[in-house]
N, C-alpha and C positions, 0 to 999 in steps of 0.2 A: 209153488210158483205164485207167491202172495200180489196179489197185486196185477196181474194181466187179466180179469175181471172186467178191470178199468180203461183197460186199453180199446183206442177207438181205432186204431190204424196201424197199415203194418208196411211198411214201403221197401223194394225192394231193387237194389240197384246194378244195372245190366250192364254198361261199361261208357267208358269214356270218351270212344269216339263221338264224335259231331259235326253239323256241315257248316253250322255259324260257328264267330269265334264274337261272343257277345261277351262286352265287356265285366259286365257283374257276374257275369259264371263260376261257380265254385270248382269247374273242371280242374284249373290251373292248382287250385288247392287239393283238391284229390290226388292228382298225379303226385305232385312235391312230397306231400306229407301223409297222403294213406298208401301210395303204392301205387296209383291206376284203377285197379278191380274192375275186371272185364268178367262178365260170366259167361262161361264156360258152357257148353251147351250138356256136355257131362256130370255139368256141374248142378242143371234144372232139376233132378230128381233128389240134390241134397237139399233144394232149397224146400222141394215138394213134402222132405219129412221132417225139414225146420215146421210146417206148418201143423202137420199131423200131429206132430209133439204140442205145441204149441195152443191150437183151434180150442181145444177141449176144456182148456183155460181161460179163453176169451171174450165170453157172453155176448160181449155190447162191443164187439169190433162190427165198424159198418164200412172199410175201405180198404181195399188191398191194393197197392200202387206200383208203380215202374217208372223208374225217373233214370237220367243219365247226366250225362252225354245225350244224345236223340235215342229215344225209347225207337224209334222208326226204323232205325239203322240196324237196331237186333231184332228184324221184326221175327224171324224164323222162333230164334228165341223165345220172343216173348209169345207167341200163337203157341208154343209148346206148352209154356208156363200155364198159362189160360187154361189150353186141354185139358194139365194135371189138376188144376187147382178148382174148373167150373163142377165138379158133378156132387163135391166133398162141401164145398163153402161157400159157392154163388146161388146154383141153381135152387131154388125155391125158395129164396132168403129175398131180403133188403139190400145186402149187399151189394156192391160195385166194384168192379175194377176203374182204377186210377187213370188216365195216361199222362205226365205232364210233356210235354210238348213242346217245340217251336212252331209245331202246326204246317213247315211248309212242306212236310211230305206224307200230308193226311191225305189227299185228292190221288194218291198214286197207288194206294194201296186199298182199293174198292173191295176186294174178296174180304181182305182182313175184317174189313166196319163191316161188311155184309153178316158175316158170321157172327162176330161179338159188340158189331152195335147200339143192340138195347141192353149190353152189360154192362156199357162202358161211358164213366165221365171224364172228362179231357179236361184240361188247365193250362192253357194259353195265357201270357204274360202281355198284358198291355201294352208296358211302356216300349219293349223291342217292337212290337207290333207296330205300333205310332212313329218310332225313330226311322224305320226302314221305310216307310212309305213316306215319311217328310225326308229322307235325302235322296229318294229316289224321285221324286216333285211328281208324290201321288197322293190326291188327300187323305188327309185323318179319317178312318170310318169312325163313327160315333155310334155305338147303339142305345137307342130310344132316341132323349131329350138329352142325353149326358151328363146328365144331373143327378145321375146315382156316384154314391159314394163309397171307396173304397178305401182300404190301409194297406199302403204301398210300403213292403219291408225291403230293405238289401241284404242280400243273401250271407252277409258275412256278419249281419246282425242274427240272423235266425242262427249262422254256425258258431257264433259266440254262444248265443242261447245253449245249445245245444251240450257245449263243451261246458258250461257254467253249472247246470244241473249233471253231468256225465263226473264231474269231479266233485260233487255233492255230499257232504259225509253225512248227513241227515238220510236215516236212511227210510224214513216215513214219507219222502218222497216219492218209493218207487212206487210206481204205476199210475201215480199220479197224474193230471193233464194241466198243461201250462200255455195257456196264452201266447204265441210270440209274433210281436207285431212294432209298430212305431208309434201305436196310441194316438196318432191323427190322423182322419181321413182328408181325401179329398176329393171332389167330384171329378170327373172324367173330364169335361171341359177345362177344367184347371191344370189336367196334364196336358192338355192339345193347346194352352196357352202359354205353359213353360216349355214344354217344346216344338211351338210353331214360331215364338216371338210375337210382336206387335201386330202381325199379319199371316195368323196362322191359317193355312188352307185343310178344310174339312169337311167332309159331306157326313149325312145322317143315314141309319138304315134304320130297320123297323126292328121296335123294341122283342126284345128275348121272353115269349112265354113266360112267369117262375124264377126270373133274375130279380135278386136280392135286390130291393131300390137302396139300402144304405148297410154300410158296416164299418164297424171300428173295433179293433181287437181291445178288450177289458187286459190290462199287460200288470195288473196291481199285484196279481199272487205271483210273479216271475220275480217282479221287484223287489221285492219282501227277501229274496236271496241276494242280491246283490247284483243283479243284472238291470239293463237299462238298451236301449236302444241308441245307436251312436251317428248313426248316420241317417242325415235328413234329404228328403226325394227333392227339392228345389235344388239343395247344393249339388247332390248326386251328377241331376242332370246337367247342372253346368261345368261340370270337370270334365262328364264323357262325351260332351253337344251332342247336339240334335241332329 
């Protein structure tokens, strides 16, 4: 297994339901063209000796993830998954579990964060965040000063990525790790003022402990194969408004 050494991440996908139906989702794309893939609760103990196979390989993995559809919806699931996977590969490590999220069904599930709380990093999407509370005429939260900067990708740039290295014939690629990003940042304010308009409403909260003040994806060794970023977060937002 050359090359999973290298590997920093292993992410693992629960199923397709969800309760938004947000426009840049790659759900739409899963269903058409992979099938759906729903996991199976029968199905947690293949995923559990995907990993066993696997771990013994992987030195400098520091993330193990759940993404969907809403990771929230499978939550029996994914508390299973955790079970099998904490005592082998989290506990007494660096390690983390993933959640990525739409966050609005974090508050309903108190036992779950109670238990794997301090295992667990979460990834919330900004710009739905900001869209739903500017058409719903409730301010923008801003955290800090909003002047931290970010690189805002579209999801069907990361699944291009994906598919561009996955049909790869170079095959000193594998294990590799590739950048995928838009190569420009922009600060937080700057998306509350592409999607507030001339008269954006937003209030501030208090800055996050350890939140990165600036980033922007280095995207030069993806390029080097022929991939490129195609979609830019200004025009984005104004095809899907605000």
């Amino acid at each position: 297994m050359d090359g999973l050494d290298k590997l920093k991440h292993i992410s693992v996908y629960l199923g397709n339901t969800c309760n938004f139906d947000c426009s840049y989702c790659d759900r739409e794309y899963i269903a058409k063209d992979v099938g759906g893939q729903t996991l199976k609760h029968a199905w947690v103990d293949l995923v559990v000796d995907f990993f066993d196979k696997t771990m013994p390989h992987c030195k400098g993995l520091d993330i193990i993830s759940v993404h969907g559809g809403e990771p929230f919806l499978f939550i029996s699931r994914m508390d299973d998954l955790f079970t099998k996977l904490f005592d082998k590969y989290i506990k007494n490590t660096d390690r983390k579990f993933c959640i990525t999220t739409n966050g609005s069904l974090i508050a309903e599930n108190k036992e779950f964060l109670k238990k794997w709380g301090p295992y667990i990093k979460f990834t919330i999407s900004y710009d739905f965040a900001f869209q739903k509370q500017n058409r719903e005429g409730n301010p923008m939260t801003v955290v800090g000063d909003g002047l931290q900067t970010r690189d805002f990708t579209h999801v069907s740039d990361v699944v291009s990525a994906n598919i561009t290295m996955a049909l790869c014939e170079d095959k000193a690629v594998c294990g590799e790790l590739f950048n995928v990003g838009s190569g420009t940042s922009f600060a937080v304010l700057d998306l509350v003022n592409m999607i507030g308009g001339e008269d954006p409403y937003y209030t501030f909260m208090p800055e996050r402990l350890g939140e990165a003040r600036f980033t922007q994806a280095n995207i030069e060794k993806i390029k080097s194969f022929g991939w490129k970023p195609k979609v830019k977060l200004e025009n984005w937002l104004k095809e899907v408004g605000s």
